[in-house]
N, C-alpha and C positions, 0 to 999 in steps of 0.2 A: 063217597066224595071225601076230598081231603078234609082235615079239618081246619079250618081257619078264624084265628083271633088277633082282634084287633084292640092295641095296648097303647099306653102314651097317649093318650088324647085330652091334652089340657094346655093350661094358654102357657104355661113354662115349657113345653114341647115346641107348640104349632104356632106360628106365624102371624099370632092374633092380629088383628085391626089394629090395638094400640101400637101393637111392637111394629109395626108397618110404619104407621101414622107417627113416628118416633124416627123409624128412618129414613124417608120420606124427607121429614122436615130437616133433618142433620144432614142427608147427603146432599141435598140440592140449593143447601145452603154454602157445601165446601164449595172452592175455587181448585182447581175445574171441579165445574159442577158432577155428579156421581150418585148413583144407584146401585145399588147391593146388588147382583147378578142372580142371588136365590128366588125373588119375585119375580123373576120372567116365568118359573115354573108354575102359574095356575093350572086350570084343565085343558083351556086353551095353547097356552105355551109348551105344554108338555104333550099334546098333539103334535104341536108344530115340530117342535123338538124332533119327535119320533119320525116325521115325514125330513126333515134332513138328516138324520143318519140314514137315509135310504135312496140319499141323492149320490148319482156318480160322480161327485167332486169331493164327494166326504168320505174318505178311505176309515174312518176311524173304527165304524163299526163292523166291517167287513174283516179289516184284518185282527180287530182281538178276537170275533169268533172264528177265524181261518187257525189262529196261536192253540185256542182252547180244543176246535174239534182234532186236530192233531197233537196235543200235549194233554188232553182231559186226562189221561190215566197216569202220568206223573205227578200230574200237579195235585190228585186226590190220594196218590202215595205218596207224599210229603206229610201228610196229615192222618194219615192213617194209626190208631185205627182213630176217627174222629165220632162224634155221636151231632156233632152239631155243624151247618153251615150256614153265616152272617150275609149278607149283601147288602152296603151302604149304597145308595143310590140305584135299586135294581131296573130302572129304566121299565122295558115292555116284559122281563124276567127270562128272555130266553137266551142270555150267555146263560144263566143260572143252572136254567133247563139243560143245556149242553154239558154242563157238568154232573148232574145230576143223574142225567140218562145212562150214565157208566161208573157212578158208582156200584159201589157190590149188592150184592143181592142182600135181601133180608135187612131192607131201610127202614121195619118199622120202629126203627127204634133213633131214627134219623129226624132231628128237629131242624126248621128254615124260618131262618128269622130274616126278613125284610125289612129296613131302616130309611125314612125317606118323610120328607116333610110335604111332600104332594101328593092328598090323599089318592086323585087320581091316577097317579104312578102306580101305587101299592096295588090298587084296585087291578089296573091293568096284567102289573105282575104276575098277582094270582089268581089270577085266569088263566094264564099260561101255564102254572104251574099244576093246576088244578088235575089236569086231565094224565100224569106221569104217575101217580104211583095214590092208589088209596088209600095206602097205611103213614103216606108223607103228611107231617105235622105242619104246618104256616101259620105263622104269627107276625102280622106284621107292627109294628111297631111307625104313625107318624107323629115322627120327632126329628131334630138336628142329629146329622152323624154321630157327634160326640156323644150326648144324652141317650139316642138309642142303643147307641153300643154298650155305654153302662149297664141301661136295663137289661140289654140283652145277658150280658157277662155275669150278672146277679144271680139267672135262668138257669144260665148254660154252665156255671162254674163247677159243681158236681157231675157234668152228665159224662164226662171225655173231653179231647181233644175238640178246639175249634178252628172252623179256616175261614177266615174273613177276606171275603173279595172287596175291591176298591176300583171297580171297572171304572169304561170309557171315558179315561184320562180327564176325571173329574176332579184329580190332585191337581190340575193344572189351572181349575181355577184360582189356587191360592199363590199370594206372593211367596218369595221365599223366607220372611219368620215367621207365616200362619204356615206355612207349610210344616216347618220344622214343631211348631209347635201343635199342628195335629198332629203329625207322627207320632210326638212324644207322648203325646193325651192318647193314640191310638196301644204304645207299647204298655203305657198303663194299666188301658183296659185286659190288658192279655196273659195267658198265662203262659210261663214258661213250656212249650211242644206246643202251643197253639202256632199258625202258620197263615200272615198278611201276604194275600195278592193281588200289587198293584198295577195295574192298565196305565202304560202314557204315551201320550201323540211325540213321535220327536222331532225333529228340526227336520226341515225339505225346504225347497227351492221357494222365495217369497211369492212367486207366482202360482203357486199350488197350492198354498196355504190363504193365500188371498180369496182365489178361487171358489176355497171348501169354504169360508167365514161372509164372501160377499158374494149368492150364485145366482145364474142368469136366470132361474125361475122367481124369483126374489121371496124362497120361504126364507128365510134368515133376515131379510128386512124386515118381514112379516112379523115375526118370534120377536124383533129388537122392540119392534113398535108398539105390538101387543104390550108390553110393560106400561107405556101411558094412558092407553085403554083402558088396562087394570086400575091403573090411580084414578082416572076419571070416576071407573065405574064405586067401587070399593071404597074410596075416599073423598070421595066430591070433587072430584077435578076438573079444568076446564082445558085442559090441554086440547088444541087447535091440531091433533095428529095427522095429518094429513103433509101440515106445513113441517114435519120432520123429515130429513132423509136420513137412513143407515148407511155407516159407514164403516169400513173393516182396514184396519191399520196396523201393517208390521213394523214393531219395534224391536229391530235387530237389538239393541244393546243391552235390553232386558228381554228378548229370548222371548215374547209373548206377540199372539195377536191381541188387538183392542177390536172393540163395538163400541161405536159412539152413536148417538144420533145427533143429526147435526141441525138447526134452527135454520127455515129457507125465509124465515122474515122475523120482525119484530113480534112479539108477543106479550102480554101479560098476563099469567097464570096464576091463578088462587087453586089452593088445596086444603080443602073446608075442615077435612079432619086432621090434616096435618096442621093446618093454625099457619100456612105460610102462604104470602102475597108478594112474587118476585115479578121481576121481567128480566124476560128472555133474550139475548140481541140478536137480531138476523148474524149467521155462522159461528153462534157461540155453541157449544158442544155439552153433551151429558154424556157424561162417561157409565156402561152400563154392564161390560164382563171383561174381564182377561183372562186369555188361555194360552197360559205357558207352554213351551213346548219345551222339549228334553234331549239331552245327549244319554246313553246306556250309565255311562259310567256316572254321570250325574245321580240318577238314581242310586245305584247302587251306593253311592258316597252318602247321599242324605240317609239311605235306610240304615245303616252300618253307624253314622254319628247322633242316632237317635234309640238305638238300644235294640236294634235287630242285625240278624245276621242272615246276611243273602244268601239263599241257600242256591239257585240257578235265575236263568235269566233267556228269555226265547222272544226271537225280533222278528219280525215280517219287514220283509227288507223291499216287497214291493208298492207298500203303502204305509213304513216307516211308522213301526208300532213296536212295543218293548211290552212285556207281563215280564213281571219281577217277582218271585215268590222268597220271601225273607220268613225266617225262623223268631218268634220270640224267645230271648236268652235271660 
C-alpha cells in the first residue's frame, strides 16, 4: 500500500471553531450580509460538491479531465525531470490520478503532496490514489492553500523539480487582488523550473452558466444551504433554513457568478458562539461564493504580471475550459 501521512493539523492550519465563530460574526455583520465560501466545504458539502461536478449542466469537470487525458504527457514534460507533484484543492484525486497514470516509470522516487482544508476531501483523494502505484508517497497536508504549499515547498525544496496543479477553476473563487495576491504568495513558494497548472471556467452564454450554478435537481441549493446547517450545528445557530431560497446571479460587469441565499420571511437569528443576535428581513440576501469566470488571455496576463512565464495554454472549446501551465522564473 502506498504510504500515507497526514501533516498540518493545528488550529493555525484548520478552520478551527474560533476562526469560524470570528467569521461568522464579521461577515454577517457586513452589509450585504456575507460568508466566507471555504465553510460550504464540511463532509457534507464536499459530498454535495462532488455530486455537482457530475451533473450535465456542469461542464467544468468533464472538460479539464478531457484537457489532461489528451495533454497528460506534455503537461508532465514541462516539469520533467520532477521528483514531486502538489495538488491544492485535490477534490475526489482523480484529475491527479490522470496524471499520474503516465508519468514515467520508476515513480518510486515520486512524492504527492495533497493541500486542502477539508479533511474529508484529502481522505477521499487518497483513496483514489491509493490503488496507482505502491511505491507512490502521499502526504496530505490540511491546511489553507497558501500555508500548505509552504510546508510542502520546505519538503520538497531538495528532492527536484515540482509541478503544482491549481484545478477545477478554484482561482475563480478569488476577486481580482486576492487573486493576484495569491499568485504572488504562489510564485513565492516556488522554485525557479518548478511549473503552476492552473484550471479556469471561462465566460459562456449567461443561460448556461446560470444553469451549472442554479440546477433543476436542486444539489447546488442543497450545497448553498448546507452552509446554515453547518452554523446551526457547529455554532449554536438558530437559522430557520428551510425559510432560505438559493439563488445564482450573473454579474456580467465583474465576470462572476454569485450564490446568495435569499430570506423568504422575517427572521431573528442568534449564533451562540459567534456572540451575534441579528435579524434577518424577508428578501434580505447573504452573500455566500463567487465564481469568476475568464477570458484565455486574462489568464495568461495575470500569470505573466505576477512573476511567471506561460509556457502553453489548451482550451476545450465545447464546454469553455482553459489549463494554463506557467513556468516559475
Amino acid at each position: 500500500m502506498p504510504k500515507i501521512d497526514f501533516l498540518t493539523r493545528n488550529a493555525q492550519a484548520t478552520p478551527a471553531v474560533e476562526q469560524f465563530a470570528h467569521d461568522v460574526q464579521y461577515y454577517l455583520t457586513q452589509q450585504p450580509r456575507q460568508l466566507p465560501s471555504r465553510y460550504l466545504y464540511d463532509a457534507l458539502g464536499s459530498a454535495l460538491f462532488d455530486a455537482i461536478c457530475r451533473m450535465p449542466w456542469y461542464g467544468v469537470t468533464r472538460a479539464e479531465l478531457r484537457l489532461l487525458e489528451a495533454h497528460a504527457g506534455s503537461i508532465l514534460a514541462l516539469a520533467r525531470p520532477f521528483a514531486s507533484i502538489v495538488e491544492l484543492g485535490p477534490g475526489s484525486g482523480e484529475k491527479l490520478a490522470t496524471l499520474i497514470e503516465v508519468a514515467p516509470t520508476g515513480r518510486d522516487r515520486l512524492h504527492v503532496y495533497l493541500v486542502d482544508v477539508s479533511p474529508s476531501a484529502l481522505a477521499l483523494a487518497t483513496r483514489t490514489l491509493r490503488g496507482l502505484d505502491e511505491e507512490l508517497r502521499i502526504v496530505a497536508h490540511e491546511a489553507p492553500y497558501e500555508t500548505g504549499l509552504r510546508e510542502v515547498m520546505r519538503q520538497a525544496r531538495n528532492a527536484g523539480r515540482t509541478l503544482v496543479l491549481f484545478l477545477g477553476s478554484n482561482i475563480g473563487n478569488f476577486d481580482r487582488p486576492a487573486t493576484e495576491a495569491f499568485l504572488r504568495g504562489m510564485r513565492a513558494a516556488l522554485a525557479p523550473g518548478d511549473v503552476f497548472l492552473v484550471g479556469a471556467d471561462l465566460v459562456k452564454p449567461e443561460a448556461d452558466l446560470l444553469l451549472a450554478y442554479d440546477d433543476p435537481l436542486g444539489i447546488t441549493a442543497a450545497f448553498n444551504r448546507n452552509l446554515l446547517y453547518r452554523i446551526n450545528r457547529e455554532l449554536g445557530g438558530d437559522f430557520d433554513v428551510p425559510q432560505f431560497a438559493h439563488r445564482a446571479v450573473w454579474n456580467a460587469a465583474e465576470s462572476r457568478v454569485e450564490m446568495h441565499l435569499v430570506a423568504l420571511r422575517r427572521q431573528r437569528v442568534r449564533v451562540a458562539s459567534a456572540e451575534i443576535d441579528i435579524t434577518i428581513e424577508a428578501g434580505e440576501t447573504i452573500w455566500t461564493e463567487s465564481s469568476y469566470k475568464f477570458r484565455p488571455d486574462d489568464i495568461a496576463l495575470r500569470l505573466q504580471q505576477t512573476g511567471f512565464s506561460v509556457e502553453r495554454q489548451w482550451i476545450d472549446r465545447d464546454d469553455g475550459f482553459a489549463l494554463t501551465a506557467a513556468g516559475a522564473v
